[in-house]
Every structure is written in C-alpha cells, then in structure tokens.
PLY file of the C-alpha trace (Angstrom):
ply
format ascii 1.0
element vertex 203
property float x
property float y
property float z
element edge 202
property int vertex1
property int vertex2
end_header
91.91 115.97 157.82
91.91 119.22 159.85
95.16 118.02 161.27
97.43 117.87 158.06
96.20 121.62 156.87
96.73 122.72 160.92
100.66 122.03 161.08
101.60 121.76 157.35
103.82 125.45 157.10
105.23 124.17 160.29
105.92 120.33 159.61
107.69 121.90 156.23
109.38 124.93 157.26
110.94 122.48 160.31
111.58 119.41 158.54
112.90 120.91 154.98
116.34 122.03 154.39
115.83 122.60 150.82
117.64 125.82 149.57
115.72 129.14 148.98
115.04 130.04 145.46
118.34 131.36 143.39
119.06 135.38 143.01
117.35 136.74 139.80
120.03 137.31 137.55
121.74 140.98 136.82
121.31 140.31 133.68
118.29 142.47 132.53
115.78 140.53 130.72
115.51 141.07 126.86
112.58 140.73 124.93
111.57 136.93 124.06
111.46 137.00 120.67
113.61 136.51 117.37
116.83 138.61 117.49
117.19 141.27 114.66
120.75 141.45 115.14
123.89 140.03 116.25
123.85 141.89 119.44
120.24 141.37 120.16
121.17 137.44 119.51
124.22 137.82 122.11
122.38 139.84 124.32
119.19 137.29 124.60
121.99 134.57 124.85
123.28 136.14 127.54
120.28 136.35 129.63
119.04 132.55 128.79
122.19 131.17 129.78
122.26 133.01 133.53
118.46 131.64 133.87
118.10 128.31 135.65
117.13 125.34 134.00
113.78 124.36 134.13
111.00 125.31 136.62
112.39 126.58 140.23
111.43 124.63 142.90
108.56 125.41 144.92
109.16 127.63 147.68
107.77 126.13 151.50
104.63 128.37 151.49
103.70 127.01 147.99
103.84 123.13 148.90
102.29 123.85 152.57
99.45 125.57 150.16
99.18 122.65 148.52
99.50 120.20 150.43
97.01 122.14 152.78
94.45 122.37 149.80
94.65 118.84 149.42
94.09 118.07 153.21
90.91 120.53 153.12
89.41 118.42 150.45
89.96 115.20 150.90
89.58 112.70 154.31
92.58 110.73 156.24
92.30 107.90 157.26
93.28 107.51 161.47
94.85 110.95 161.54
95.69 113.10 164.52
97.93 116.09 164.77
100.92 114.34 165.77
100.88 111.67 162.98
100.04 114.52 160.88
102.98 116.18 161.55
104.88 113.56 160.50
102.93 112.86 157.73
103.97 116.14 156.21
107.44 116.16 157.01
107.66 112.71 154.56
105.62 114.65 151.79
107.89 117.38 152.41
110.96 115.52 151.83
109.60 113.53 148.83
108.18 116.68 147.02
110.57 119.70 147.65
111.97 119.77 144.55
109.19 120.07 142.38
107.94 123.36 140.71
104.92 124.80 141.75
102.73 124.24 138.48
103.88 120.94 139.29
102.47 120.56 142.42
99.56 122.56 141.61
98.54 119.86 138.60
99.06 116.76 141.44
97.05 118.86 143.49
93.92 118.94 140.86
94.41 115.52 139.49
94.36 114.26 143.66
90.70 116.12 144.00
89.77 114.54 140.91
90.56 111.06 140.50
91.00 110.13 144.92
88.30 109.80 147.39
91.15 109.62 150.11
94.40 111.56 151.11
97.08 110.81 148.83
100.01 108.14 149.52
102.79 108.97 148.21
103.82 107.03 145.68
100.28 108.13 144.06
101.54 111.79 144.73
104.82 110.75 142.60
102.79 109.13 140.11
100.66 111.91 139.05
103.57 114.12 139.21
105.75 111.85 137.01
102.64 112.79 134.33
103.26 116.46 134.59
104.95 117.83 130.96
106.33 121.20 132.01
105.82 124.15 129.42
108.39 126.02 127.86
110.18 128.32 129.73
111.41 131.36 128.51
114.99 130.01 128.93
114.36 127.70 126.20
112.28 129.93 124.26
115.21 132.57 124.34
117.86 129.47 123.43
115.69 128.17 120.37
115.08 132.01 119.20
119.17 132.45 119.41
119.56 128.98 117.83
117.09 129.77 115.08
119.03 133.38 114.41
122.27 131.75 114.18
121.24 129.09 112.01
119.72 131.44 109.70
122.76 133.71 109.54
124.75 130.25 108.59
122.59 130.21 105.66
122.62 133.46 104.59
126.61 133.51 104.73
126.54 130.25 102.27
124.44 131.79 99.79
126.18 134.81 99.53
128.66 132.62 98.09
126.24 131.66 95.32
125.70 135.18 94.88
129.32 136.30 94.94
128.78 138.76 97.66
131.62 137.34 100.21
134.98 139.51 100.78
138.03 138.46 102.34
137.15 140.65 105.39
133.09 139.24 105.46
134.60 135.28 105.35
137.13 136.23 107.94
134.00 137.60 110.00
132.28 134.53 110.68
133.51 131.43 113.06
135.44 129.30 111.57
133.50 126.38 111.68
131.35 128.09 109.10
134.46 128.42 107.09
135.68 125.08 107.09
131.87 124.03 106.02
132.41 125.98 103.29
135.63 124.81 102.13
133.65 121.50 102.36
130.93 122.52 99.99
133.60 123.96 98.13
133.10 127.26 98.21
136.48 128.53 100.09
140.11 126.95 100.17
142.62 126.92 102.72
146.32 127.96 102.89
149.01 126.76 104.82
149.33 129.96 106.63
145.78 129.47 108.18
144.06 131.84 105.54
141.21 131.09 102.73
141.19 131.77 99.35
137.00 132.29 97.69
137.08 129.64 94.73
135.21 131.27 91.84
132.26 129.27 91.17
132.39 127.80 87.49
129.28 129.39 86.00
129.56 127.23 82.69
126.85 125.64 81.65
0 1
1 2
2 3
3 4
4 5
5 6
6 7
7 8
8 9
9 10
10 11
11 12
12 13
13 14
14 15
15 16
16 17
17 18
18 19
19 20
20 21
21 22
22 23
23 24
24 25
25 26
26 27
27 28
28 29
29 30
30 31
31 32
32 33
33 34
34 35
35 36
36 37
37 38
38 39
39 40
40 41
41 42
42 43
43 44
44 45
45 46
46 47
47 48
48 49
49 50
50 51
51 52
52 53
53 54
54 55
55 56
56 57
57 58
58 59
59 60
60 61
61 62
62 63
63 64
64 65
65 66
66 67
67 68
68 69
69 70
70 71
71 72
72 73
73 74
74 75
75 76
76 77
77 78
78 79
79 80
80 81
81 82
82 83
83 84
84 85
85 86
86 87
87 88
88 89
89 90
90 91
91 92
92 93
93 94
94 95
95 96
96 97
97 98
98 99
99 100
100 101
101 102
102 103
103 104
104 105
105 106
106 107
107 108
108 109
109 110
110 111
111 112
112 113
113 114
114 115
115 116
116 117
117 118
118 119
119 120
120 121
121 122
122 123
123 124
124 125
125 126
126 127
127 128
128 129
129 130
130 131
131 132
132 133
133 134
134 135
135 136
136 137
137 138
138 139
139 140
140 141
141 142
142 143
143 144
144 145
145 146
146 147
147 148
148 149
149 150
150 151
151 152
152 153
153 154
154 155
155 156
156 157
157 158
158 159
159 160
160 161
161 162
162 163
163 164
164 165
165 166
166 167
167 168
168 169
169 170
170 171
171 172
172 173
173 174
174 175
175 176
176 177
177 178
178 179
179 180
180 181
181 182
182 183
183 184
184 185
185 186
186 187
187 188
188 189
189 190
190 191
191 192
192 193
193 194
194 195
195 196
196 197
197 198
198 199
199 200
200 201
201 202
C-alpha cells in the first residue's frame, strides 16, 4: 500500500509524456453572462472560441495526488516498491488524459464502493460514469448563441412592425435576409439587392 503512494510523482513524472497544460489565452476573459450588445456578443465569442474544449487534463501532481490518496486508503494485494512502480506507470498511461474533477470523482467512488486497490478497467469504469459540468466555454457559446438568436427575431418582427430600412436589412448577414425573403418579407434583385415587400394589411 505504502509502496504505490512512496514512488507515485516519480513512476508518473518518468513514465508520462503527456503535454503540459495549454497557455491561457491573451484573450482577456469577459464576463459569463448574456451579452447586451453586439460587441459584448463578439467579444465573449472571442474568448470562448480561444478556450479549450472541455476539462484540461490533469496535470502529473494532480493524478500522483490521486492516485496516492487512493493507495493511502485502500490495501494491495502482493505489492512491493518495484511492482509498484510499475503499477503506476500503467495507471499513468491509462489515465493521463482525464481532468482532474474526473479523477477526483474515481477517486471517491474507489473509497466507497472497493475494499481493494483498484484494477484498471474498474478505474475506467467509474470514470466512464463521470458527466462533466459546464464549462464556461460552453456557457459563453450558449449565452452568444442565445443573443444571436434573439437578435434574429427581433430583426423579423421589425418587419411586422415596419421598422426595417434599406440600410438596417443590409446590416444583418445575409442568411437572415434570404430567411426573410422566404417568409416573404424581402425580395431579391438581380443585382444582388432586396427590395422590403409592403405587408398587405387588408383584412
């Protein structure tokens, strides 16, 4: 037991060759929350996209801490320093890419549910139970998706409301402008431009 916590930070930091955790973005970080404006909406874009996707991995000291916390709780079974070391190096390999709160949860559920060191396919296991929470990359993305969507529906009811301009349909991308010609709403020319249909108002 002793053995696996003894040499775990240098079983992993020998055996790995998994890359260190990505440079933080230049890209200052912009309030999570729904944009107010256009900029605010490209700005928080901006940021999300430069983020990496999903959890980072786990650096080495975070699995050796786990890995080590699992070793001080639990028994193994014919273990000696050697074998230990090892041992490790295959855990290492097998669980290098996973996020800390990742390993942290196997960690619990292995003091929880095993009398004995894990194997690793139970490691894997409980892992492949994990759900991840949101990160603010994708709380950013769905704020920016929610803004434009929004704005979409605002510029088709100003239609209704016979509030558009030529300069205010021109604005937008034209994707929203060939919607609208589909609702019927705008017409276009051969020479690329749109023409606002007046809405028949008869009753």
């Amino acid at each position: 037991m002793e053995a696996i916590g003894k040499v775990a930070a240098q079983a992993i930091g020998q055996w790995t060759a998994s890359p260190q955790r990505s440079a933080m973005s230049l890209v200052a970080k912009p309030p999570i929350r729904m944009p107010a404006t256009v900029d605010e909406a490209d700005q928080l874009k901006e940021w999300a996209l430069a983020q990496p996707v999903g959890q980072p991995p786990a650096s080495i000291p975070e699995l050796s801490k786990h890995l080590s916390f699992i070793a001080a709780t639990l028994p193994s079974k014919n273990q000696d320093e050697e074998s230990g070391r090892q041992r490790v190096a295959v855990y290492a390999r097998l669980l290098e890419g996973y996020s800390n709160d990742a390993l942290a949860f196997m960690a619990r559920r292995v003091c929880e549910t095993l009398d004995w060191f894990p194997t690793p396919r139970q490691c894997l296991e409980i892992l492949d139970r994990y759900s991840p929470p949101s990160t603010d990359r994708e709380l950013a993305l769905s704020y920016v998706h929610s803004f434009g969507q929004q704005q979409f529906e605002d510029f088709i009811a100003a239609f209704e409301a016979e509030q558009h301009t030529d300069e205010t349909v021109a604005a937008v991308p034209e994707q929203w402008r060939r919607i609208a010609m589909e609702r019927g709403y705008l017409r276009f020319m051969p020479d690329g431009s749109t023409i606002i249909r007046k809405l028949d108002r008869a009753a």
